[in-house]
MARMAR-359006 format. One record per residue (C-alpha): x, y, z; residue number from 1; residue in one letter. Coordinates in steps of 0.2 Angstrom, whole numbers, plus 5000, padded with zeros to 4 digits. Layout:
N
- c1	c2	c3	sefi	guba
- X	Y	Z	NUM	A
...
# end
This chain:
452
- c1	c2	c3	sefi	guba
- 5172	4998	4774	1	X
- 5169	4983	4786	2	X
- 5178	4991	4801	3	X
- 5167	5009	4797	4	X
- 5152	4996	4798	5	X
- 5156	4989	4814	6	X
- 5157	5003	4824	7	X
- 5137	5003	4826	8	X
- 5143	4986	4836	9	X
- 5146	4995	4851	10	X
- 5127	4998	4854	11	X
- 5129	4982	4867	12	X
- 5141	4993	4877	13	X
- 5131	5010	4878	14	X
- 5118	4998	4887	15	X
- 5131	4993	4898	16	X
- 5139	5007	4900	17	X
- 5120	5015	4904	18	X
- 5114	5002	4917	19	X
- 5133	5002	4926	20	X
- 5130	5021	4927	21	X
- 5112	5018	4934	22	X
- 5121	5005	4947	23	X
- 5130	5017	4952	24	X
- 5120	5031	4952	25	X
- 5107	5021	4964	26	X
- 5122	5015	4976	27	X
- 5126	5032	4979	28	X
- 5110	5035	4982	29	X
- 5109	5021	4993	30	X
- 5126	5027	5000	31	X
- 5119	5043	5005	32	X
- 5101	5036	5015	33	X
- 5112	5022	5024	34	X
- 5124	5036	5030	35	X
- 5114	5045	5038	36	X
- 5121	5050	5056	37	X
- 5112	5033	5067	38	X
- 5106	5045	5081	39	X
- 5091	5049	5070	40	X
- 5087	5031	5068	41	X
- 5089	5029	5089	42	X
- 5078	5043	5092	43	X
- 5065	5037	5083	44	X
- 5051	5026	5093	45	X
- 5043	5009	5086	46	X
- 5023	5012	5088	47	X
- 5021	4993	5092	48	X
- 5034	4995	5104	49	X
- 5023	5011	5110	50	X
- 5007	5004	5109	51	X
- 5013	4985	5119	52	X
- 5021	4998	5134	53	X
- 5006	5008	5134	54	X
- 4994	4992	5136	55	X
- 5007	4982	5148	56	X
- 5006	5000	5159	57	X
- 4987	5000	5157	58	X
- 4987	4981	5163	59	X
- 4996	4983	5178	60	X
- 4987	5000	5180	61	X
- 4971	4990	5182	62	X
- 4979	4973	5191	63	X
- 4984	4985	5205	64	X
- 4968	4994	5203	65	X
- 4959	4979	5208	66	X
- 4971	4972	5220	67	X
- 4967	4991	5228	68	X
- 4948	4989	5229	69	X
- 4952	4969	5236	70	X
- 4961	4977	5250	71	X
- 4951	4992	5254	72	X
- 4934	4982	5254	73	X
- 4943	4967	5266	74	X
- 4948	4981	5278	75	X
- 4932	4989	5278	76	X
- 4923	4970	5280	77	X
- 4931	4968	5295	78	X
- 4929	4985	5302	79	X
- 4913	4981	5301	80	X
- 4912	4967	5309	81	X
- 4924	4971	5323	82	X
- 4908	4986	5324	83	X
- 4896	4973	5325	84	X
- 4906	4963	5337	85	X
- 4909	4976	5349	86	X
- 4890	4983	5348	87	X
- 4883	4967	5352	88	X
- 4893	4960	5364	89	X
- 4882	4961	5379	90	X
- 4868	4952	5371	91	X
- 4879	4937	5367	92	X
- 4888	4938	5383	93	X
- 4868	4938	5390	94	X
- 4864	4922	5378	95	X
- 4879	4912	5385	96	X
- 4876	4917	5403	97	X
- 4857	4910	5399	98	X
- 4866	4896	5394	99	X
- 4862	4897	5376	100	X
- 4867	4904	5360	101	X
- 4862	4917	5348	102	X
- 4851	4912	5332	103	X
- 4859	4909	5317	104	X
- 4849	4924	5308	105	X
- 4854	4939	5323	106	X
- 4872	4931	5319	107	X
- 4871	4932	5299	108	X
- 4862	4948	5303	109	X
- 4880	4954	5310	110	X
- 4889	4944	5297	111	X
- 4895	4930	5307	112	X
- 4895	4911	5309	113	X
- 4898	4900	5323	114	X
- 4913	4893	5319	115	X
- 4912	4874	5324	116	X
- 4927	4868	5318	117	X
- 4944	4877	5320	118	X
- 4963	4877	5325	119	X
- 4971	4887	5336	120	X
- 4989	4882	5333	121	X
- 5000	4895	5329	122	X
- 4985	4908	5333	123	X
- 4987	4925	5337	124	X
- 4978	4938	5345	125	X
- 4977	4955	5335	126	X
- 4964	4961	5348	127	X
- 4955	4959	5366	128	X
- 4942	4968	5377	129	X
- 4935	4964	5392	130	X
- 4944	4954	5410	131	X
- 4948	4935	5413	132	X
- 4931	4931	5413	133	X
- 4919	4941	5403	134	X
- 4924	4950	5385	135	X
- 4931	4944	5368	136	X
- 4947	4941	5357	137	X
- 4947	4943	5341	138	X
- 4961	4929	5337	139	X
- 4972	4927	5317	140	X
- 4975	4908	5313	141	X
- 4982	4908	5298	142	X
- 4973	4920	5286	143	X
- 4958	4917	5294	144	X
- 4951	4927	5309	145	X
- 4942	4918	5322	146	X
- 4930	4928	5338	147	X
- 4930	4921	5353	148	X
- 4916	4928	5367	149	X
- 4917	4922	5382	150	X
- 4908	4922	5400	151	X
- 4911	4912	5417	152	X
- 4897	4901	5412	153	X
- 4902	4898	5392	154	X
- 4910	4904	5378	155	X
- 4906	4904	5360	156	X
- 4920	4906	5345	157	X
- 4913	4913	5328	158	X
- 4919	4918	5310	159	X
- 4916	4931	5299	160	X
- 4903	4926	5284	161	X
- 4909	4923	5267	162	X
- 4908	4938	5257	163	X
- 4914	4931	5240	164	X
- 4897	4938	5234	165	X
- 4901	4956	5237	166	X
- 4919	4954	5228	167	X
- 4909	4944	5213	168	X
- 4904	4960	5206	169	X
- 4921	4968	5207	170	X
- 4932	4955	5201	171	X
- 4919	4951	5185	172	X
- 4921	4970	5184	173	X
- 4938	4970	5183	174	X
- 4941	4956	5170	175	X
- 4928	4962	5160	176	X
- 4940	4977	5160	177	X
- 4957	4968	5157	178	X
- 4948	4955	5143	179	X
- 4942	4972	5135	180	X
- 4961	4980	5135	181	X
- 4967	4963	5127	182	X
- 4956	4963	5114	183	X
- 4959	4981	5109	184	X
- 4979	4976	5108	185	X
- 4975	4961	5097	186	X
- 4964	4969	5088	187	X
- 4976	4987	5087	188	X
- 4989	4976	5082	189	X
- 4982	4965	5068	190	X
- 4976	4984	5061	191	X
- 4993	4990	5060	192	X
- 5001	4973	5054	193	X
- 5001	4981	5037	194	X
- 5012	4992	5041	195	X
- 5025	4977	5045	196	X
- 5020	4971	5027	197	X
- 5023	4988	5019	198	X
- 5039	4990	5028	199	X
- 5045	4973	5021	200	X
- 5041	4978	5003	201	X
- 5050	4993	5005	202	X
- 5064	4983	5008	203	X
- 5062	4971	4993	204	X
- 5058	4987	4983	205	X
- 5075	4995	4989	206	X
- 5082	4977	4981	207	X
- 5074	4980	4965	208	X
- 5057	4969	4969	209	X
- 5044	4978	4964	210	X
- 5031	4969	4971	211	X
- 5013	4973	4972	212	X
- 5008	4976	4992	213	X
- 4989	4964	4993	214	X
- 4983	4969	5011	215	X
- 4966	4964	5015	216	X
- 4960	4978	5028	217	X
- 4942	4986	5033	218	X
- 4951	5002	5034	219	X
- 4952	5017	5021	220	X
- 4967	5023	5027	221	X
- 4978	5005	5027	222	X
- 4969	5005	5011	223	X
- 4975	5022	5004	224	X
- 4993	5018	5007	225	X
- 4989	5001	4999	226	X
- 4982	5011	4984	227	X
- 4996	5025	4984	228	X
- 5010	5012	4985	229	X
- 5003	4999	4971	230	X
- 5000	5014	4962	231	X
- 5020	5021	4966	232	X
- 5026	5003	4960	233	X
- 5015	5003	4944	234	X
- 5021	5020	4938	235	X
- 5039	5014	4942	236	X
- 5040	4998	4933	237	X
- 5032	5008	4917	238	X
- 5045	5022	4920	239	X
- 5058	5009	4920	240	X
- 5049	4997	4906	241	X
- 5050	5014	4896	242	X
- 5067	5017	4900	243	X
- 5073	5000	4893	244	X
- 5062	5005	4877	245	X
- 5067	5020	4873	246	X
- 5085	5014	4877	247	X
- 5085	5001	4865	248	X
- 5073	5012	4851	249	X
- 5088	5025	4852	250	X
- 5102	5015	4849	251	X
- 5091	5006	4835	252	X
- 5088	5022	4827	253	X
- 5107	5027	4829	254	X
- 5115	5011	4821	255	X
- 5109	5014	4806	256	X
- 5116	5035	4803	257	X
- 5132	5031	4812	258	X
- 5136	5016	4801	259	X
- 5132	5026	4785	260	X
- 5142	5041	4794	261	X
- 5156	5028	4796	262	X
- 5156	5024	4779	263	X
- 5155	5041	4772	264	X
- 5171	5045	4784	265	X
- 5181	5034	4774	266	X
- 5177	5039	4758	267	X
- 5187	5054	4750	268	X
- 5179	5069	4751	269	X
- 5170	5076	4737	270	X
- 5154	5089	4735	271	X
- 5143	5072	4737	272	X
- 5150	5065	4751	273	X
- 5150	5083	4760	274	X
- 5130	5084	4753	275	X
- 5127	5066	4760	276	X
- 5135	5069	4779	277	X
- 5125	5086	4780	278	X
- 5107	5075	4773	279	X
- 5115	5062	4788	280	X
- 5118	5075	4802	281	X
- 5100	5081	4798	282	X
- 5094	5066	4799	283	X
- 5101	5063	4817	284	X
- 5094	5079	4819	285	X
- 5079	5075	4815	286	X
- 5079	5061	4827	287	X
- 5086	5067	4842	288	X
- 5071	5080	4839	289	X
- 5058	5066	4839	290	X
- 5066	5058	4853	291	X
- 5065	5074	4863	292	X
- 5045	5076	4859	293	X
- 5044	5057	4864	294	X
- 5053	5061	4882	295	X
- 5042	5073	4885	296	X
- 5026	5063	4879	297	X
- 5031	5049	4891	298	X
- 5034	5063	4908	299	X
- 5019	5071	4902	300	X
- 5004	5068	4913	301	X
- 4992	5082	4906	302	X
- 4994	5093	4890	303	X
- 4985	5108	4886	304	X
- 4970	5105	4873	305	X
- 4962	5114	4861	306	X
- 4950	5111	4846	307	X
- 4954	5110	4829	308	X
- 4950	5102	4815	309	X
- 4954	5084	4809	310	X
- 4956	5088	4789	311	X
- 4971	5104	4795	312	X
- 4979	5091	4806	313	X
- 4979	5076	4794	314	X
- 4987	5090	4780	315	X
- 5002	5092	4789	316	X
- 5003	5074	4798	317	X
- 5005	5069	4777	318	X
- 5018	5081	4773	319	X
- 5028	5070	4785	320	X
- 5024	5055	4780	321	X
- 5036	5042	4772	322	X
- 5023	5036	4758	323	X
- 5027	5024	4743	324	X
- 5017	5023	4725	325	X
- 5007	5008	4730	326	X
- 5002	5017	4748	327	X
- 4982	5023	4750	328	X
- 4973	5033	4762	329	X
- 4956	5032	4760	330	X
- 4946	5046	4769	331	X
- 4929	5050	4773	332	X
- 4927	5062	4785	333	X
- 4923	5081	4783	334	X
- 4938	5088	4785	335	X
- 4930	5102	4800	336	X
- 4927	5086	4808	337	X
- 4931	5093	4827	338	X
- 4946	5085	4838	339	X
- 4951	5088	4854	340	X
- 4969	5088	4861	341	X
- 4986	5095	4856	342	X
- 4991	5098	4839	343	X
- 5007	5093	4839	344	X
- 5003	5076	4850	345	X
- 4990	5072	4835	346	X
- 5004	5073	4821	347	X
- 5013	5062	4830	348	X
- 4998	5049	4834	349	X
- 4991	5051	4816	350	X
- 5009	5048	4808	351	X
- 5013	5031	4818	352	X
- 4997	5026	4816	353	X
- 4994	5028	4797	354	X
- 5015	5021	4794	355	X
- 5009	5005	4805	356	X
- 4992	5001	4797	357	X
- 5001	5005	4778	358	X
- 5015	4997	4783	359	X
- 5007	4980	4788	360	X
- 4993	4978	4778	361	X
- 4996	4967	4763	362	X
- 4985	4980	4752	363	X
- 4995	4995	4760	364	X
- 4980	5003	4761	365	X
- 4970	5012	4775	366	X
- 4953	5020	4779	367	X
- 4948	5033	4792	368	X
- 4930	5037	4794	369	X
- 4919	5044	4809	370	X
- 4903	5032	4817	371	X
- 4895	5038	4830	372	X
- 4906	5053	4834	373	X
- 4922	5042	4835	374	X
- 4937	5041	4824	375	X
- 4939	5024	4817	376	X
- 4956	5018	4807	377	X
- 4954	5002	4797	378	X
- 4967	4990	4788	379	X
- 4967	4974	4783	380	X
- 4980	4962	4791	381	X
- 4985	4950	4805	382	X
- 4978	4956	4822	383	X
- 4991	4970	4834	384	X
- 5004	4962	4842	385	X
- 4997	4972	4858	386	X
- 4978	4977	4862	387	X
- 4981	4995	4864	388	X
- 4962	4996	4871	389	X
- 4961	5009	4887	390	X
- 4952	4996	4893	391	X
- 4967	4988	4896	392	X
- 4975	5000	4907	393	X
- 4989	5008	4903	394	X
- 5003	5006	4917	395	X
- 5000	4988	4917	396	X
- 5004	4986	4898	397	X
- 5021	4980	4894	398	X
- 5027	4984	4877	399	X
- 5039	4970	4874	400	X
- 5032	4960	4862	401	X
- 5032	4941	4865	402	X
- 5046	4934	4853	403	X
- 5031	4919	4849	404	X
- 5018	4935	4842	405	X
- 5021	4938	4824	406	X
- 5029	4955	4821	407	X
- 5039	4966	4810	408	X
- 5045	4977	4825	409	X
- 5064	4976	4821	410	X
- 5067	4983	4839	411	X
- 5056	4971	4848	412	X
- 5045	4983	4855	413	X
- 5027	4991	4851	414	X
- 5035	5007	4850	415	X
- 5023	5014	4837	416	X
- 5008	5005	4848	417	X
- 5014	5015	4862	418	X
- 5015	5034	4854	419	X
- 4997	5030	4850	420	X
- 4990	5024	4865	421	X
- 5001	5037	4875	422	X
- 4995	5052	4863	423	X
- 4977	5048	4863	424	X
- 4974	5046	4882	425	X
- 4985	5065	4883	426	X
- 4971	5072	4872	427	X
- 4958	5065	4882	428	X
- 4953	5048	4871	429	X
- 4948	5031	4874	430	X
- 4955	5019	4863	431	X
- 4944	5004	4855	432	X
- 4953	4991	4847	433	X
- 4946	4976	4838	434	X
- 4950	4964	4824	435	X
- 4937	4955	4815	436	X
- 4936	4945	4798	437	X
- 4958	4949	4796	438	X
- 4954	4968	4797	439	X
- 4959	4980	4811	440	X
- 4949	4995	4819	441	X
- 4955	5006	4830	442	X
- 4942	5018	4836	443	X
- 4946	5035	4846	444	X
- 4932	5041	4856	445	X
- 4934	5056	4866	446	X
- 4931	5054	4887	447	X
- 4920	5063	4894	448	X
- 4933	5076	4901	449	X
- 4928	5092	4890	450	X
- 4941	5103	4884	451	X
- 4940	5121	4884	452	X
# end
């Protein structure tokens, strides 16, 4: 009898054997995206990379750009002024033989200077015109180019005026430009910086992190793939918060049947024993069947609703109920009181919901009424061991039950907490829970989604 009883014992190692399954269903997994051929990966293209290459061509584009419009605008200066020079060089050839020079505004006039201080070592002459005694050179000392006139009587030397002025516009131009195309990459960059954040998640995620993605961005679309992952992540700790529940609520469930089945095994067979497996293997039955419904209650996103009445649903919800003598259900509500939803999803709600509330209140007794076109469920007893109010959200609840919060769950999880909270959002209702004066009420009010 005592080794029959111990084979339940080995509910420790289906978990284990479960999660190494997992383990190794997810390195494969990871197997098969890490093998993938590293072409692809060398193919693809980083858009910082892109967008820095795109704005260091674009820089240079416009540093040569300038550098163009410096060059071409000193060549055409000093074309200009050789013009100038050549066009009035018989009135300042007429000035020097009069023994005189030009005024300083014909000069400026002709944008030059007289030059009154000057070098001409290492000079070199890049242009002449004229004889030995009358004409002009047009000498380079250093990076500066000097004019020397000159007739038998005197000679004058000049320089070009500054023209810093006319560059002034282009080069304020010009950095204008480049400061523009900085900003735009600083500005481009700290946009996409998300990216880098999301990518970094990813990777944690791929570690089993499941971290929430917090960006603080203007812009809807950074946003939207904020909201799509967090969202993701959400749905994934549930599915696998779910998982563990329904994981450990099976193998719960199972202990007991399989020990009795154990026991029954060992004892010699007789009509009794044979009546006893078959109620046994119904029972399992019965079970798997409810975990099956449950399976698909959790992958179930939408359910196709109908209305019915409340008093034809509660009438077959009883006949599965596991009621004792001292168990009361009070009801006053009409029993074509409509409800919305899936009849099948309602059984189930109804039948956790009345076994909970009989089965924790000290008078083992329950009420269910309508107010204000919502059904309320009230019992006495010590508050839920989770708010299953919509308010709260629903992916963000966990249904492990803190091990400091008073509870009966055996399994320690809100199993029962959950089939109701799952099953009344499915059928379209917003759950109200409160607990005032040692009793519970637990209303359901239907959304404002209408079904057909």
């Amino acid at each position: 009898m005592a080794e029959g009883i111990a084979l339940p014992n080995s509910e420790q190692n289906l978990a284990q054997n479960s999660a190494q399954t997992d383990t190794q269903k997810g390195a494969k997994i990871s197997a098969q995206y890490s093998a993938q051929p590293s072409l692809q990966n060398s193919a693809q293209k980083s858009i910082f990379r892109r967008i820095l290459i795109l704005f260091l061509v674009a820089f240079l584009g416009v540093v040569f750009l300038w550098f163009g419009v410096h060059s071409w605008k000193d060549y055409r200066y000093k074309e200009t002024l050789r013009l100038n020079l050549r066009l009035n060089l018989q009135s300042f050839q007429e000035e020097l033989l009069n023994a005189s020079l030009p005024s300083d505004e014909i000069l400026a006039q002709n944008g030059f200077v007289l030059a009154e201080n000057f070098g001409t070592k290492n000079a070199k002459i890049i242009e002449s015109f004229g004889d030995k005694n009358s004409g002009y050179q047009i000498v380079k000392s250093g990076r500066e180019e000097l004019f020397f006139i000159y007739t038998p009587i005197n000679y004058m030397v000049l320089r070009a005026l500054d023209n810093d002025r006319d560059f002034a516009v282009f080069d304020i131009f010009f950095c204008v430009l480049l400061g523009i195309l900085a900003l735009l990459f600083f500005f481009l960059n700290k946009a996409l910086a998300p990216l880098n954040l999301l990518y970094s998640n990813l990777l944690n995620l791929k570690n089993g992190e499941f971290k929430i993605l917090e960006i603080k961005s203007d812009y809807k679309e950074i946003s939207r793939i904020q909201n799509a992952y967090n969202s993701a992540i959400l749905r994934i700790k549930q599915l696998l918060g779910t998982r563990e529940m329904f994981n450990k609520i099976f193998m719960h469930e199972m202990k007991t049947p399989l020990a009795k089945g154990a026991f029954y095994l060992k004892n010699a067979p007789s009509p009794q024993n044979q009546g006893n497996l078959a109620r046994l293997f119904a029972q399992i039955n019965e079970q798997l069947e409810n975990f099956r419904l449950l399976e698909s209650l959790v992958s179930s996103e939408t359910v196709e609703c109908e209305q019915m009445g409340f008093g034809e649903v509660f009438e077959r919800t009883r006949e599965k109920l596991n009621l004792r003598e001292n168990d009361k259900i009070c009801i006053d509500l009409e029993r074509n009181f409509k409800i919305y939803g899936s009849a099948e999803l309602w059984e189930i709600c109804l039948k956790n919901l009345i076994e909970n509330a009989l089965n924790y209140s000290p008078n083992h007794e329950i009420k269910i009424y309508a107010t204000h076109g919502a059904i309320v469920f009230e019992n006495s007893g010590e508050p839920l061991a989770k708010d299953i109010s919509s308010a709260n959200g629903e992916l963000e609840l966990n249904w492990k039950l803190d091990k400091s919060v008073r509870h009966k769950s055996s399994s320690g999880y809100g199993f029962g907490l959950f089939i109701i909270q799952k099953t009344a959002i499915l059928n379209g209702y917003e759950i109200a829970y409160s607990h005032e004066n040692g009793v519970n009420f637990i209303k359901f009010i239907k959304s404002e989604t209408e079904f057909a």
